[in-house]
C-alpha positions in Angstrom: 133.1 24.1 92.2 132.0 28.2 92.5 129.0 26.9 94.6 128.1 28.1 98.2 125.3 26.9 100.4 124.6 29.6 102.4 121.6 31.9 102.6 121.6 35.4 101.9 120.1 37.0 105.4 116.8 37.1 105.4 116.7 33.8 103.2 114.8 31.3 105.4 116.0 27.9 105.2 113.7 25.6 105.6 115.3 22.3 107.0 114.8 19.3 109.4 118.3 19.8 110.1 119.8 21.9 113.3 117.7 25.1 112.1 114.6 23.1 111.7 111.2 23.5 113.5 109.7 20.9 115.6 108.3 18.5 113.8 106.4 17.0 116.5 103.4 18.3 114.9 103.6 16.0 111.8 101.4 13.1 112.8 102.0 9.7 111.8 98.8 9.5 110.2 99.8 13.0 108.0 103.3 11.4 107.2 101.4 8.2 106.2 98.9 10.1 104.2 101.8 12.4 102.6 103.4 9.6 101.7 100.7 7.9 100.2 100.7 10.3 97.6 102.3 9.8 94.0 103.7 13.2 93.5 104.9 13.7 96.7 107.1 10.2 96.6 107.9 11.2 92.7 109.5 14.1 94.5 111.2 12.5 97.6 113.1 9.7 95.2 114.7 12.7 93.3 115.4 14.2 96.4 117.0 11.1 97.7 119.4 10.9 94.8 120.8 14.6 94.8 119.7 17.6 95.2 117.2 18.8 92.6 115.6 22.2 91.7 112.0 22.7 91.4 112.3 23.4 87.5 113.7 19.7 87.3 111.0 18.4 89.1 108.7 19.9 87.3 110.2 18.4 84.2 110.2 15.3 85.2 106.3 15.1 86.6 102.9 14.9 84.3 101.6 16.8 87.1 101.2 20.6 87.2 103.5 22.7 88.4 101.8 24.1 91.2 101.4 21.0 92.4 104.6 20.6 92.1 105.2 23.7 94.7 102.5 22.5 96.6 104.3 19.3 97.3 106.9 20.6 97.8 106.1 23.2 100.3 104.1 20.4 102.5 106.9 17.9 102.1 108.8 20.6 103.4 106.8 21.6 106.5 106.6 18.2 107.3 110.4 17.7 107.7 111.1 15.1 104.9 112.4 17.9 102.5 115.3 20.5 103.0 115.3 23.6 101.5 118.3 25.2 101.0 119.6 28.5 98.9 123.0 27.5 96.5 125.0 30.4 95.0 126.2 29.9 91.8 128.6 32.8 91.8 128.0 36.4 91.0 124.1 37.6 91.9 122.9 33.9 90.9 121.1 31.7 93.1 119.5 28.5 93.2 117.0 26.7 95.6 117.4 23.2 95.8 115.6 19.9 97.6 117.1 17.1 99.5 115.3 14.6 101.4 116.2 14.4 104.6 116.1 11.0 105.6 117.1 7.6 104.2 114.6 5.0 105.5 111.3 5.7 107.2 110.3 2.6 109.8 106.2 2.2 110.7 105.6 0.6 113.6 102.0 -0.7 114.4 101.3 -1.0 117.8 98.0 -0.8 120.4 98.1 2.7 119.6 98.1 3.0 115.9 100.7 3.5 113.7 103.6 5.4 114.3 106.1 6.3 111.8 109.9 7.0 112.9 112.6 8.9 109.8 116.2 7.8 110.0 118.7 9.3 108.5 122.3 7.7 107.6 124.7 10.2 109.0 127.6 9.5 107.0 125.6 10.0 104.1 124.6 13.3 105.1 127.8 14.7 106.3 129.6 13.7 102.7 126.4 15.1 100.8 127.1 18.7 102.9 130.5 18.5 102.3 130.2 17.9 98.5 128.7 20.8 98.4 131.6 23.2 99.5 134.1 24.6 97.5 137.4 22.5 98.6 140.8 23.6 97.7 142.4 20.8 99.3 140.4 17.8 100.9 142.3 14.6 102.3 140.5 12.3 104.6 142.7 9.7 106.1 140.7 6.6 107.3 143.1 5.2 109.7 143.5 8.4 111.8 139.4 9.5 111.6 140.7 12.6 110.4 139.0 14.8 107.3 141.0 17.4 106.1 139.7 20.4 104.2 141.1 23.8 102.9 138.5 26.5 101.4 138.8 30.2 100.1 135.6 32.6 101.0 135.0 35.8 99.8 134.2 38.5 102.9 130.7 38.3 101.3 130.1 34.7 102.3 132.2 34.8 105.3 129.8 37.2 106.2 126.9 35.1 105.4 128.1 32.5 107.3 128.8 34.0 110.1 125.4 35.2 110.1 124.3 32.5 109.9 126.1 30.3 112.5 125.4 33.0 115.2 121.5 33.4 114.5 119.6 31.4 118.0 
């Protein structure tokens, strides 16, 4: 696999992951309402499954496409999307989605509604791991122990550094 997931600098990725914003601001009433909306769970089902592109979305949908983007760009804001850049090798690149939880729970209380995302970890950490370019991988269950060997370029080391020292 020649794929990398990490941003060029100066690439914002857009995430409800460690880089993410605070998502505080989504009410539950917005993530209600968001949800509510065809397109918008059209998108988050792909999203669940693997990682898709816009241009497949769009494919999929009888909607337009820049409601598509639109989607999209709020599901993203809201923290139920992640954004993130893929190299495909040489000067190509790639944005993808991936929905960033698993189950969403709505509680109903004296309050109102309030609506909680959960994520499965172990899902999450074998998605991001598919996603790098192993040489070797072994995971042994009985020791806890995962394995992995991969060969960067200095172009992506550099990129990653980058990116692991930004605050």
């Amino acid at each position: 696999m020649d794929r990398h997931s990490v941003p060029e600098p100066g690439v914002r990725v857009r995430s409800s992951g460690p880089m993410a914003r605070d998502d505080r601001n989504s009410s539950s009433e917005d993530l209600l309402d968001l949800l509510g909306d065809e397109c918008a769970r059209s998108i988050l089902s792909a999203a669940a499954v693997r990682a898709v592109t816009a241009k497949e979305l769009i494919a999929r949908s009888e909607v337009s496409e820049t409601t598509i983007y639109r989607r999209i760009n709020t599901l993203v804001d809201h923290g139920l999307l992640e954004e993130r850049v893929v190299f495909l090798g040489g000067s190509k690149q790639t944005t993808v989605y991936r929905a960033t939880f698993s189950h969403i729970e709505i509680l109903l209380g004296e309050t109102g509604f309030e609506v909680e995302k959960h994520t499965d970890d172990a899902a999450r950490v074998a998605y991001l791991l598919s996603e790098l370019p192993f040489e070797t991988l072994s995971i042994d269950i009985t020791e806890q122990r995962v394995t992995a060997q991969a060969e960067f370029d200095e172009q992506l080391i550099d990129r990653l550094g980058a990116l692991l020292t930004t605050d």
